[in-house]
VOPAGU-2260 file (C-alpha; in pm, 1 decimal, decimal comma):
REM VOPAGU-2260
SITE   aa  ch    i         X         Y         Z
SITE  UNK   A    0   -1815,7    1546,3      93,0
SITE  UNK   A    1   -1602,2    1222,9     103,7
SITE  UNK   A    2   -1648,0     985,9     346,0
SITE  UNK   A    3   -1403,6    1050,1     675,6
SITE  UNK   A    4   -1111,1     792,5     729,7
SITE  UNK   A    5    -880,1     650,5     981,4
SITE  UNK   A    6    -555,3     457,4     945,8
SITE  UNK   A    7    -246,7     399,7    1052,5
SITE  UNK   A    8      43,1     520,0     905,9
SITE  UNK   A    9     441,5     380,4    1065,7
SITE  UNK   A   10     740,2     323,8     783,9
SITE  UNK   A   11     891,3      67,6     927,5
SITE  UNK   A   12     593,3    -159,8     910,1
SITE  UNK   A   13     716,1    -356,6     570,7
SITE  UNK   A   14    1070,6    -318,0     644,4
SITE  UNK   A   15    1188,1    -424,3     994,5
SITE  UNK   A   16    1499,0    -346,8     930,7
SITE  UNK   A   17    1460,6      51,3     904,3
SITE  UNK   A   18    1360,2     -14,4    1286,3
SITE  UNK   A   19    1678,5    -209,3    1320,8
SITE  UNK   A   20    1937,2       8,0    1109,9
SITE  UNK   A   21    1715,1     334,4    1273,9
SITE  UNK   A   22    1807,4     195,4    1652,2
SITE  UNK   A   23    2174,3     129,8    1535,7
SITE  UNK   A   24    2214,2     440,6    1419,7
SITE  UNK   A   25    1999,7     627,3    1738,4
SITE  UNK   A   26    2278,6     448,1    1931,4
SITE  UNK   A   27    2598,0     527,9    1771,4
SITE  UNK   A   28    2548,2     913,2    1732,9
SITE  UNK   A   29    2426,7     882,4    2120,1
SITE  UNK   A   30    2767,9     713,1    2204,3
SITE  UNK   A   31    2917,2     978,0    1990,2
SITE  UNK   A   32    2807,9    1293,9    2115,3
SITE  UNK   A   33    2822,6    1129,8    2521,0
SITE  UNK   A   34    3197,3    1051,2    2464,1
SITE  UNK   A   35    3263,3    1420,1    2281,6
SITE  UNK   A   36    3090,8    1558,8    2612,4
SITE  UNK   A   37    3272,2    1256,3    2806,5
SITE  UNK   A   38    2922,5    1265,4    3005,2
SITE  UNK   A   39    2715,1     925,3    2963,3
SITE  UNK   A   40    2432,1    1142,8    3089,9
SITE  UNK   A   41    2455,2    1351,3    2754,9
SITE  UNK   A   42    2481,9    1069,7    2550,5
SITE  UNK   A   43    2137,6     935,1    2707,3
SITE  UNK   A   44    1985,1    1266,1    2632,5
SITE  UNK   A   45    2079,1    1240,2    2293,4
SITE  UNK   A   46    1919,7     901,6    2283,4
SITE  UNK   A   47    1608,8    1036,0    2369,0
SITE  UNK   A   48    1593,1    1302,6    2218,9
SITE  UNK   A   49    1682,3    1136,5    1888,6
SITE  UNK   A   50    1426,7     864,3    1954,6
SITE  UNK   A   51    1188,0    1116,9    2032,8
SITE  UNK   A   52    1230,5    1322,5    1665,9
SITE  UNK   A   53    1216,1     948,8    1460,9
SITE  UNK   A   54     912,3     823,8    1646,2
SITE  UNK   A   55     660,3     872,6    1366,1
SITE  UNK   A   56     885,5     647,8    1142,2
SITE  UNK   A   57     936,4     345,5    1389,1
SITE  UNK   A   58     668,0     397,0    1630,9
SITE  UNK   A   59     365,8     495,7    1350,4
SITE  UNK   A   60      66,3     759,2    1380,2
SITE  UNK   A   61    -283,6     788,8    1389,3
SITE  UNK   A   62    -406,2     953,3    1067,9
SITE  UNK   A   63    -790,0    1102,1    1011,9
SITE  UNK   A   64    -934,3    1263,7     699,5
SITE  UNK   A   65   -1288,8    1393,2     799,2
SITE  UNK   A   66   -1499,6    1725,6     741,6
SITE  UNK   A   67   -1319,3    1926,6     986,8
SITE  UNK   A   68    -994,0    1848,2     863,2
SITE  UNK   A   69    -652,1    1660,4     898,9
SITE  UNK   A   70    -488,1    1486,3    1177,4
SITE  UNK   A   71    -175,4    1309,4    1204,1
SITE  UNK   A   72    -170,9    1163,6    1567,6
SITE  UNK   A   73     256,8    1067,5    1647,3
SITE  UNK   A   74     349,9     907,4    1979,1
SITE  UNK   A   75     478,2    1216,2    2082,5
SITE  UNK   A   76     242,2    1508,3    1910,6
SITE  UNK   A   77     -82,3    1565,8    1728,0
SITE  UNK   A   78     -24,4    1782,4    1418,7
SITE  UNK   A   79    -410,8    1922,2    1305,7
SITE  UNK   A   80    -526,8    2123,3     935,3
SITE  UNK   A   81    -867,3    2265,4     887,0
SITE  UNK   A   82    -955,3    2262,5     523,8
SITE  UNK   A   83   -1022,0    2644,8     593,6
SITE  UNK   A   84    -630,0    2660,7     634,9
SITE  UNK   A   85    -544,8    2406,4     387,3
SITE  UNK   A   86    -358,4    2630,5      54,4
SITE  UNK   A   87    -216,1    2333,9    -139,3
SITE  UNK   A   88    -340,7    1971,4    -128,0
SITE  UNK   A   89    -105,5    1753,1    -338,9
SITE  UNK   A   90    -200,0    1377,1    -361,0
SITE  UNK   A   91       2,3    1136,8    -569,3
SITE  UNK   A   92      44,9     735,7    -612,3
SITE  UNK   A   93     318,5     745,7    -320,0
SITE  UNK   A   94      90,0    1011,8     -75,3
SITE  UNK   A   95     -16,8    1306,1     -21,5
SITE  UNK   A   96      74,9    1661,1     160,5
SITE  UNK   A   97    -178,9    1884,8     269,1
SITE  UNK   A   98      -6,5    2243,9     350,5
SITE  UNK   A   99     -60,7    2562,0     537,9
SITE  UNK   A  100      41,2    2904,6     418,5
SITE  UNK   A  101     393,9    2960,9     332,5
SITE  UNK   A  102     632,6    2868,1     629,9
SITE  UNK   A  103     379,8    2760,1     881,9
SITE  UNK   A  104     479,5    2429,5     773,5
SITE  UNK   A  105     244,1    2061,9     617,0
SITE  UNK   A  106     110,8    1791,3     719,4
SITE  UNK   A  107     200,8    1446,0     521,5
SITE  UNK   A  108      84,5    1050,4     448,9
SITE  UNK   A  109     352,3     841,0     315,7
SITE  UNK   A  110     143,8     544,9     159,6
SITE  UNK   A  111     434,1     284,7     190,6
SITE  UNK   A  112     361,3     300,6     590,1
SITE  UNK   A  113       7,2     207,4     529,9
SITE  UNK   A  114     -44,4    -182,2     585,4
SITE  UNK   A  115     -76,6    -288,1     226,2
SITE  UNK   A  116    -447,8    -446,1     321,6
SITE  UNK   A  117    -531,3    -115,1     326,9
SITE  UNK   A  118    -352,5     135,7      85,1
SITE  UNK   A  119    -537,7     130,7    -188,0
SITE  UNK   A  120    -902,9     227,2      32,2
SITE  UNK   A  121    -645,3     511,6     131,9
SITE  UNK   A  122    -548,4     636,5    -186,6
SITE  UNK   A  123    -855,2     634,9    -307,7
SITE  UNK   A  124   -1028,6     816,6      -7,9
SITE  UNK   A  125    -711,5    1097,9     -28,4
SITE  UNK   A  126    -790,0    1167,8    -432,5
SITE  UNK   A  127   -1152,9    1174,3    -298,3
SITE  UNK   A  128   -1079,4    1406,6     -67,1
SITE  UNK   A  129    -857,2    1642,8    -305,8
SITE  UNK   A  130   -1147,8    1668,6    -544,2
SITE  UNK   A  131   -1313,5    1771,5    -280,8
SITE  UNK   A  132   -1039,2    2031,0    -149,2
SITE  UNK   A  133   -1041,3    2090,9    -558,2
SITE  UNK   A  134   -1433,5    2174,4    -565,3
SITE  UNK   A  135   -1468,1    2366,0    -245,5
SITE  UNK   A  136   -1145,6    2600,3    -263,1
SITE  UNK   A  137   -1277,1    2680,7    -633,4
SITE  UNK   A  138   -1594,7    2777,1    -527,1
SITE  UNK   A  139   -1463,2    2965,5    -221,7
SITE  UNK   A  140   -1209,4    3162,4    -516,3
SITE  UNK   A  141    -936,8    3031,4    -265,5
SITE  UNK   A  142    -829,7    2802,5    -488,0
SITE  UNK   A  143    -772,6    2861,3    -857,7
């Protein structure tokens, strides 16, 4: 079994100006849908809201790889795989995406939000940790 790691993951670490363009645009649909309800109170909720659904991208996550499974740790919600539940594990030079049966939905690592000190101990530890997915799931026949 790999060794278990823990990093953080946000997409607008190299790029300030996704925050920037993100918070511009957070704004302008909130302005939008307040004066289409003419209620500055909706517009506020739409804010939120919207803030809310982005925060992985400008706020970052908590990500851990270990023997139990996968977590991605948002501001907002904690997303957790067991390898027992993992059917597809797809890592690439970009990231990877670790996914449940059909429909229940994946869990994903975008390596361009990693700090770039340490992306490539990442991508290697998530190709480590496919073989691995690779070797078990094969020898459980879960895996072809």
């Amino acid at each position: 079994m790999p060794e278990s790691i823990q990093w953080s993951e946000c997409l607008a670490r190299e790029r300030p100006g996704r925050r920037v363009l993100l918070a511009l645009v957070i704004a302008a649909l909130a302005v939008a849908v307040g004066m289409a309800a003419r209620d500055w109170f909706v517009g506020a909720l739409a804010a939120v809201g919207l803030s809310a659904i982005t925060a992985e991208g400008w706020a970052g996550c908590r990500c851990t790889i270990d023997g139990d499974g996968i977590v991605r740790a948002g501001p907002f919600r904690q997303r957790r795989l067991s390898w027992s539940a993992v059917t597809m594990c797809t890592v690439k030079d970009a990231g990877a995406t670790f996914a449940r049966p059909a429909g229940r939905g994946a869990i994903s690592f975008h390596l361009d939000g990693v700090r770039a000190s340490e992306r490539a101990h990442v991508q290697a530890a998530l190709f480590a940790w496919h073989a691995w997915w690779l070797t078990v799931g094969s020898a459980r026949g879960t895996k072809p």
